[in-house]
Each structure stands twice: as structure tokens, then as C-alpha cells.
C-alpha positions in Angstrom: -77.7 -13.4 30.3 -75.7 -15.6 31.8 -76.9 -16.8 35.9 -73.6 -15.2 37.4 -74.5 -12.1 35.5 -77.3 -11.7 37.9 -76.6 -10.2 41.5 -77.3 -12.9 44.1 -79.7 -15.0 44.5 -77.6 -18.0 44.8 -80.3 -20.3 46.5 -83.1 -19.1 43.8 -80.3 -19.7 41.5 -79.4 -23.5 42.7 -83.5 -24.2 42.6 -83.5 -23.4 39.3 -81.0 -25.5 38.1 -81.8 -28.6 40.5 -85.5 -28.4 38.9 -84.6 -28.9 35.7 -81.9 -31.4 36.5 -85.1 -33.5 38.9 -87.2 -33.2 36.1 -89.3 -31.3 38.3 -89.6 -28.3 35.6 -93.7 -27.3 35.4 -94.9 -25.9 32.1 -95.7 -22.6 33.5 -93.7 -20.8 36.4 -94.6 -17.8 37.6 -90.9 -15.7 39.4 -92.4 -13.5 42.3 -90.4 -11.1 43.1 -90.6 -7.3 44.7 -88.8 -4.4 42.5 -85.4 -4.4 42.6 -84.7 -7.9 43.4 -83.6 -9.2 39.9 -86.4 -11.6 39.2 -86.6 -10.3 35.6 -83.0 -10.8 35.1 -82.9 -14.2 36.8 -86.5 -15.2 34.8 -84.2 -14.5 31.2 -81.2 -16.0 32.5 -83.2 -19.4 33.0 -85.0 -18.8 29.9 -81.6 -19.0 28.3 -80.5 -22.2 30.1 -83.7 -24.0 28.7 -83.5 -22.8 25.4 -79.8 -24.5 25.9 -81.3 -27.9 26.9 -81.5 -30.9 24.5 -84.1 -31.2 22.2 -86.6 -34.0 24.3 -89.0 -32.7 26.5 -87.0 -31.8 29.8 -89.9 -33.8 31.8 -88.6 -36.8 30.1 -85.2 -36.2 30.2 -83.6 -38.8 32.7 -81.2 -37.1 35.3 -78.0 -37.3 34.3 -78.3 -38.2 30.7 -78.7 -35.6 27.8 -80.7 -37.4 24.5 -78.6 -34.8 21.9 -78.0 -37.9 20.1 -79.1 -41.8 20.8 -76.5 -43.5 22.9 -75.1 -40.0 24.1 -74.0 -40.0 27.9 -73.7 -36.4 29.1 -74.7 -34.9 32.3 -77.1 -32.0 32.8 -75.4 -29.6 35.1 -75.7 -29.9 39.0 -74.5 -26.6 39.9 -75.2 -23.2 38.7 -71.4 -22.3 37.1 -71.8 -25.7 35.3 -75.2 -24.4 33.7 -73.4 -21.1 32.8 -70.8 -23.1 31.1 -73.1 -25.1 29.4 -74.9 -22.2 27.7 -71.9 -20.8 27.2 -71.1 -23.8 24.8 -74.2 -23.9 22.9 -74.7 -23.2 19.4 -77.3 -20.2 19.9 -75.4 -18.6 23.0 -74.6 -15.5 21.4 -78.4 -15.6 20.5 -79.6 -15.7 23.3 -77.4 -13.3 24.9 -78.5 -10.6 22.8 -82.2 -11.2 23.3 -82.8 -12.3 19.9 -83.1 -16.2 20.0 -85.8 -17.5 17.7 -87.4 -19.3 20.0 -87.3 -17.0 23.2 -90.7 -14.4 23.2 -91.0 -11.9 25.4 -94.5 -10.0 26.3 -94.3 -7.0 28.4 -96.9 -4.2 28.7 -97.2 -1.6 25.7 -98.6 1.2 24.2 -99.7 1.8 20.6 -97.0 2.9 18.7 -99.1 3.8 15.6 -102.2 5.1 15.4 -105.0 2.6 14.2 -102.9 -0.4 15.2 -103.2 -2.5 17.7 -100.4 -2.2 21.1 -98.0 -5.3 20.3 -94.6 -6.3 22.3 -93.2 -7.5 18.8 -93.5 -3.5 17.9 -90.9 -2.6 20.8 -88.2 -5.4 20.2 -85.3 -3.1 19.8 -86.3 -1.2 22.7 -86.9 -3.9 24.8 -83.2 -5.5 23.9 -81.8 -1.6 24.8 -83.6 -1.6 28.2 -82.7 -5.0 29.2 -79.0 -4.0 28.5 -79.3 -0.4 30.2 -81.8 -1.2 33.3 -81.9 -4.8 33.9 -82.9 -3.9 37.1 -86.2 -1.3 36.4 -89.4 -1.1 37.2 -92.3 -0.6 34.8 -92.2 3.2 35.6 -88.6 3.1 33.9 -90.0 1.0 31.3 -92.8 3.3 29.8 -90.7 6.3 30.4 -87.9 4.4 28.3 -90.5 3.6 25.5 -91.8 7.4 25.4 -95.4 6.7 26.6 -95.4 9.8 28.7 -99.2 9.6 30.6 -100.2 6.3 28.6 -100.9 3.6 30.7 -98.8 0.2 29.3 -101.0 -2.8 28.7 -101.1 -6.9 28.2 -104.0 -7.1 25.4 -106.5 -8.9 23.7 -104.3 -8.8 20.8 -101.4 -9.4 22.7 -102.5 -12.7 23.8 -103.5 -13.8 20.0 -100.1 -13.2 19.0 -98.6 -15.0 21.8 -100.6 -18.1 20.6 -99.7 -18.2 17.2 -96.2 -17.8 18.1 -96.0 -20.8 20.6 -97.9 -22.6 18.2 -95.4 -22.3 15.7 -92.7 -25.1 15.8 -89.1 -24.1 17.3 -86.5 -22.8 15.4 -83.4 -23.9 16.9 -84.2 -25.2 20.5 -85.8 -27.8 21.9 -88.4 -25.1 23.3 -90.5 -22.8 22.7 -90.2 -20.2 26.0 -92.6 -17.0 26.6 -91.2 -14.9 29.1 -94.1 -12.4 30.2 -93.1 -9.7 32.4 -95.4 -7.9 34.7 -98.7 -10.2 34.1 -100.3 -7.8 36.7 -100.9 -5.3 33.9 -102.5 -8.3 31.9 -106.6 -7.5 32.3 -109.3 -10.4 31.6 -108.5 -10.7 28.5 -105.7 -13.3 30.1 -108.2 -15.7 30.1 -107.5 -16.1 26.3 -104.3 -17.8 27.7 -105.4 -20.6 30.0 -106.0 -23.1 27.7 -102.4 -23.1 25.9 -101.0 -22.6 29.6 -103.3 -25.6 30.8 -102.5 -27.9 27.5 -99.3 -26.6 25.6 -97.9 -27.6 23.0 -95.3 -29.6 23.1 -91.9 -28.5 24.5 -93.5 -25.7 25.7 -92.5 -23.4 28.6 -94.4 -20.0 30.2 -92.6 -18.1 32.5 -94.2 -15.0 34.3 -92.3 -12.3 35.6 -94.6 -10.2 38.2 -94.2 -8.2 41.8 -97.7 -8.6 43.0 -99.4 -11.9 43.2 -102.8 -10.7 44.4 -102.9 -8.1 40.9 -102.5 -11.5 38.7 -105.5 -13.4 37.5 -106.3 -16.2 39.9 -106.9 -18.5 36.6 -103.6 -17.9 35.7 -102.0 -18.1 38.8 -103.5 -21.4 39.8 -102.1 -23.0 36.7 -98.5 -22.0 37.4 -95.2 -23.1 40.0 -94.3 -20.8 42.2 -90.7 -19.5 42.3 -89.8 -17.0 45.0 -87.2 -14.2 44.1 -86.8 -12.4 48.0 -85.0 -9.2 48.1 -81.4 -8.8 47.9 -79.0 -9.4 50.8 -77.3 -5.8 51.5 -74.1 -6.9 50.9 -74.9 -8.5 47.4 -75.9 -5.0 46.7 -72.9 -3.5 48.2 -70.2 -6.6 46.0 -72.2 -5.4 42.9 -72.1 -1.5 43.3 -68.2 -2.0 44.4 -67.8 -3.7 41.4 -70.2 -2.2 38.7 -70.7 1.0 39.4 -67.0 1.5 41.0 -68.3 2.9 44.2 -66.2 3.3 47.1 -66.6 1.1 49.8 -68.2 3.0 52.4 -70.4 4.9 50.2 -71.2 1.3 48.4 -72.4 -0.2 52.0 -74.1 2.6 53.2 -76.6 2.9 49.9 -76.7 -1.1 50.0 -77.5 -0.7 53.7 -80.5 2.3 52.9 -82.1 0.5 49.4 -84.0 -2.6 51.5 -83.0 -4.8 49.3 -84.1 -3.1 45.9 -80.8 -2.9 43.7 -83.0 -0.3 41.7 -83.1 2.1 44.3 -79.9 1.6 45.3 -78.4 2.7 42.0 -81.0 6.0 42.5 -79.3 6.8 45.9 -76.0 6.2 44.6 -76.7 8.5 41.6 -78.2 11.6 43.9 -75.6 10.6 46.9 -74.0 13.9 46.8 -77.3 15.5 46.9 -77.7 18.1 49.8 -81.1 16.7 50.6 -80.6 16.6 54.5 -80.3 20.4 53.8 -83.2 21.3 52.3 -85.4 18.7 54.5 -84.4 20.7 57.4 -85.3 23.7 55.6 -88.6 22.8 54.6 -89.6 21.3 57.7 -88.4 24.0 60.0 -91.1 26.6 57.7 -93.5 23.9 57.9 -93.3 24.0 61.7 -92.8 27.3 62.4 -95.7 28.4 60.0 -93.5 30.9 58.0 -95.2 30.6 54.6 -93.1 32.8 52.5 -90.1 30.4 53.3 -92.2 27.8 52.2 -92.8 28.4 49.2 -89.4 29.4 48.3 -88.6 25.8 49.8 -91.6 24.3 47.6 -90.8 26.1 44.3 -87.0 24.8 45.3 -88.2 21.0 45.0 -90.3 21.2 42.1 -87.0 22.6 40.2 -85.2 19.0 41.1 -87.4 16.9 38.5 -89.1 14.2 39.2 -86.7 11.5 40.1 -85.0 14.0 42.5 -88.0 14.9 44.1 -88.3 10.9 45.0 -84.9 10.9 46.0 -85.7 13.3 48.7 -89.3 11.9 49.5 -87.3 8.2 50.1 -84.3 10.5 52.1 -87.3 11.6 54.1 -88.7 8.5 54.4 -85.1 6.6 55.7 -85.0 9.5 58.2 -88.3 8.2 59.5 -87.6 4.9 59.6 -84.1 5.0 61.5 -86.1 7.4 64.2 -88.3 4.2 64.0 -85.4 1.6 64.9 -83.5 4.4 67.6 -86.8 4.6 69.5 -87.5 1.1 69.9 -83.7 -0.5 70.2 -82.2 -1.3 73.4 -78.8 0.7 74.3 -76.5 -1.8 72.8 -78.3 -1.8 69.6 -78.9 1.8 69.6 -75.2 2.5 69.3 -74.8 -0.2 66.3 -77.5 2.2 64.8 -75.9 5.5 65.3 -72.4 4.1 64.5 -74.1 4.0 60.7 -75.0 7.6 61.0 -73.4 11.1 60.3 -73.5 13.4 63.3 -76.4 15.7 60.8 -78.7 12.4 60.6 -78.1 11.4 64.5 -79.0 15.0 65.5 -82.0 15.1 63.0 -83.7 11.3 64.0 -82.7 12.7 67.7 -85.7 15.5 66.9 -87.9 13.5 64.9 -88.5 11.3 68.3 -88.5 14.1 70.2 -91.2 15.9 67.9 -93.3 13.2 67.0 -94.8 9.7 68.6 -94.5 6.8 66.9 -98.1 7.4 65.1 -97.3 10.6 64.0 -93.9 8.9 62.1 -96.1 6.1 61.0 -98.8 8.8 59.6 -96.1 11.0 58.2 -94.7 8.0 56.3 -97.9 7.0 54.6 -98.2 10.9 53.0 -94.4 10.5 51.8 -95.4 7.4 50.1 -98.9 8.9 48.9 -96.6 11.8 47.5 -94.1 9.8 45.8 -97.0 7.6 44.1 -98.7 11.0 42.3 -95.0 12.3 41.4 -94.6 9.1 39.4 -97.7 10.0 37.9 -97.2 13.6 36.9 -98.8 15.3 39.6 -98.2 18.9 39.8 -95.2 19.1 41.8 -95.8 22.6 43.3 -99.7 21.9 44.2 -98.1 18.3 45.4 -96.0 19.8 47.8 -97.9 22.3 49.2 -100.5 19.3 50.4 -98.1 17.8 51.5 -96.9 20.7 53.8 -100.0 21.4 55.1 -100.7 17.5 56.1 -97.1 17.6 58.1 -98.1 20.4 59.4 -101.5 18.9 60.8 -99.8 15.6 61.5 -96.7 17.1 64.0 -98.7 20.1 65.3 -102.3 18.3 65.9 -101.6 14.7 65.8 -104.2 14.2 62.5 -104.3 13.0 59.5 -106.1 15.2 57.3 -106.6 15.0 53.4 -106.0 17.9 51.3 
């Protein structure tokens, strides 16, 4: 994966490239970055770009000179299309670009595939190379689904981490270095501690790179030991370029999803696929029962949603949620920004945030909010859509009606 082949993130992009070029490359860097903001992407694409470097240690390597050969004067790149070009030119590009370069290991979490044997990332190679290709972009949730582990929950192990030590105490095949690209260290439990002393003391030529959304769920030990690179969330119209250009979306519909997804290219490509949903439809339904107490109406609403599957079903929890949140930003704009705000909104939406703040105070949204995201959590964990929401309509009902929060 090549760095333009990731969307944005020029700056992070330019870091990368100058640190390697300063010699101010750490043996263990740790990309931080929320879901949907291509740190997993831009983690292999840098991966690639060291595996690419000459064969000294890069700490050693004086700026400006490559050590290929003695008395050889090439420069290492300064920009990040110079970097692409030079992987581009190396030997093990094609490698590399297929996720199958000797000396690039990946760890990600994993379930046992066999009965009796231990839960390895070596077991899941090929499905790991397919999901990279498919969802580049996807969460850990897409991950497991992708892998079949239903219910299971995904794991770093003990085992995990003894076969990530003989491997990067092999010697390299065909780089100068050995790279382990873990993704999602979060899910890697005390048993990590087996790590810190190849992460303190490598071997030589060695480089960890850790892939995770949530710094407080990693292993201070671990965390301690490594450089911080920051991966922020995309800029809207990075996410509208890349769905005008990827996913051939029309323009308008490409900036208002961009405009919706907060940054997360992930959930943008989930509102562009259910864009010509009628969710707006079927919220008004459901919350017009829930208000008005007709119970037969909701559960023909209820048993409506739990037909839509699960993805759907977040869909119109996050529709729900954006509803919320632009009755947020009318109610506390000024008049000048209130009409940049409703210029981005169909006359349905305008009319239905127009109710919302007429319905509800701002603690009510705020409560409200929290049970969408509560709801969305347990769909992505097989909770039982129809019990799900029918909680769920009896704590809006308590929120809008009596102003509490109650839990069901």
C-alpha cells in the first residue's frame, strides 16, 4: 500500500517520511488513531516504505545518503510522492503490496480456528490479506465478523506473543528489517508483558509498530516504551475527494455523507451504502407511537426494525443520532450560522430538528443520545433486537415525557 493510496492525512504522512529521513525513527511507534481515520492503512503503508530502506540500520543512516552499496550517493526521499516512488522501485514492491513480504508480520486479534490449538494471526493470513484489500478502512467488529467468529471474542495471546518473538528473532529475508505491525494492541491482555523486553532491546534492525484507537485500553508498559504518532480524523472533504472518486458518488450526496461521518471514512461508506434508506420515515413513525403511547403501533414499528439486520438497524440508530446532534448546533447557533446549518438540510430534517428543540431541552437530547449509543453498542453484540427496542422505547418515552433517565 502505497502512502497516496491512503485518503489524507498529508501532514501524518510528511512526519512519517521526514522521521525516517532525520534519523529520528524510534524502535517502537505506536499510530493512534479513532475508527475510521486510516491509521491502519497509513501504519502498513510506512511499514512498506521501511521494509524499502537500505539495509543499515535507519538510526545510522546519514540524511541524505543511502549505504546500498559503499561509496553509493543517493538520497532518501524528502517528500511523500518521492517515498511512493521509491517503493515503487524496489525489488520486493510487488511483495509488499500484496501483504506477503517476508519480513513484514502482522498480529491482529483472533480466534481459535481449530479446536485444541492455540488462537494464532499466522492461522488467518489469507483472510487478513482479503480484508485489508476489501475493508481497509474497518473496525474490529468488521474484522471478526469477516473471520466468522460470530459471539467469540478476538484476542492478542500468550502464544501470540511467543510466536511474535521467534519471528523477529529470526534474521530478515530480504530487507533490511524486520517490521511487526500489531493492530488493535488494546485487545492484547497482560500477557503483553511477554513483549517488553524485545520492544525495550530488539534485535537489530528491528521495528514495532502498533496500530490502536484507545490509548488508555493499552498496557502502560507498552505504551511507555513506544513514540507516539497521532492519526486525527479525516477532513470532510478528504472524505468527500475519496467517495467522488472511489465509490463514484455524486457530488452532493458525496459531501453531505462526508459532512454526517465526523471524520470516520468507515461510517461514511455505511451512510453512503443505506443513503436511499427511508429512515427519516420510520423514525417519525416510531417516535410519534412512542409519544403518543399507542402500543400496538409500536410494536408493528419495533418488529419493523428488527427486520433491517443489524447493520441497518445502526444505520438508523446513527440517523437518529445526526438528528440529535444538528437540533444540538440549531439551538445553540446565532442567526447567521443557523442558516449555514439549515442550508445543509432537506425541508423533512429542518421540520424534524425544528420539533426535537421544541420537545426536548438540551438534557433530554444529551440523555436520549447516550441510550442510542447504549443501543447501538448491544446491537453489535447480538442483543435481541426486538427486546432492544422495546427498552429503548420505553426509556424515550421516560426521557421526553418525564425528563429521566431510567434503565430498563
Amino acid at each position: 500500500m502505497l502512502f497516496k493510496d491512503v485518503i489524507g492525512q498529508q501532514q501524518v504522512k510528511q512526519q512519517l517520511v521526514e522521521m525516517v529521513q532525520h534519523n529520528r525513527l524510534s524502535h517502537a511507534l505506536l499510530f493512534l488513531g479513532r475508527e475510521g481515520s486510516g491509521a491502519l492503512a497509513l501504519a502498513i503503508s510506512f511499514a512498506q516504505y521501511i521494509s524499502s530502506l537500505p539495509a543499515n540500520d535507519a538510526r545510522n543512516i546519514q540524511e541524505g545518503t543511502s549505504l546500498f552499496e559503499e561509496g553509493a550517493e543517493v538520497k532518501l526521499p524528502s517528500t511523500v510522492e518521492e517515498a511512493d516512488a521509491w517503493m515503487q522501485m524496489h525489488p520486493s514492491f510487488s511483495k509488499a503490496q500484496n501483504l506477503v513480504h517476508p519480513d513484514i508480520h502482522f498480529s491482529y486479534p483472533v480466534v481459535t480456528k481449530k479446536p485444541g490449538s492455540p488462537p494464532l494471526s499466522i492461522d488467518f493470513a489469507a483472510d487478513w490479506r482479503e480484508f485489508i484489500k476489501q475493508y481497509p478502512y474497518g473496525n474490529i467488529y468488521d474484522w471478526l465478523q469477516f473471520i466468522g467468529a460470530e459471539n467469540k471474542q478476538g484476542n492478542i495471546t500468550a502464544n501470540e506473543c511467543n510466536d511474535i518473538i521467534r519471528k523477529l528473532n529470526l534474521k530478515s529475508f530480504e530487507s533490511g528489517y524486520k517490521i511487526l505491525l500489531m493492530w488493535m494492541p488494546e485487545y492484547l491482555g497482560k500477557e503483553g508483558n511477554k513483549l517488553l523486553k524485545l520492544i525495550e532491546e530488539p534485535p537489530a534492525d528491528t521495528l514495532f509498530i502498533l496500530v490502536a484507537e484507545s490509548e488508555s485500553s493499552i498496557l502502560s508498559t507498552i505504551l511507555s516504551r513506544c513514540q507516539l504518532v497521532k492519526v486525527p480524523a479525516l477532513d470532510p472533504s478528504a472524505i468527500e475527494e475519496s467517495l467522488i472518486r472511489r465509490s463514484n458518488c455524486i457530488p452532493d450526496t458525496a459531501k453531505l455523507v462526508a459532512s454526517a461521518s465526523d471524520g470516520n471514512y468507515r461510517e461514511a461508506l455505511q451512510l453512503l451504502q443505506h443513503a436511499d434508506e427511508d429512515f427519516h420515515s420510520l423514525l417519525k413513525e416510531w417516535l410519534n407511537a412512542t409519544l403518543k403511547n399507542q402500543p400496538i403501533i409500536q410494536v408493528k414499528v419495533i418488529e419493523e426494525i428488527a427486520r433491517l439486520g443489524r447493520e441497518k438497524q445502526k444505520q438508523f440508530l446513527k440517523h437518529f443520532t445526526q438528528q440529535i446532534e444538528q437540533a444540538v448546533r440549531l439551538q445553540a447557533a446565532d442567526e447567521n450560522m443557523k442558516t449555514k446549518i439549515l442550508t445543509g438540510l432537506s425541508p423533512a430534517e429542518q421540520d424534524f430538528t425544528g420539533r426535537l428543540n421544541k420537545a426536548m431541552s438540551l438534557e433530554q437530547k444529551e440523555a436520549l443520545a447516550e441510550e442510542l449509543d447504549k443501543a447501538t453498542y448491544y446491537i453489535e453484540r447480538n442483543a435481541n433486537a426486538k427486546i432492544l427496542f422495546h427498552a429503548l422505547t420505553i426509556k424515550i418515552f421516560h426521557i421526553v415525557k418525564n425528563n429521566v433517565v431510567v434503565s430498563v
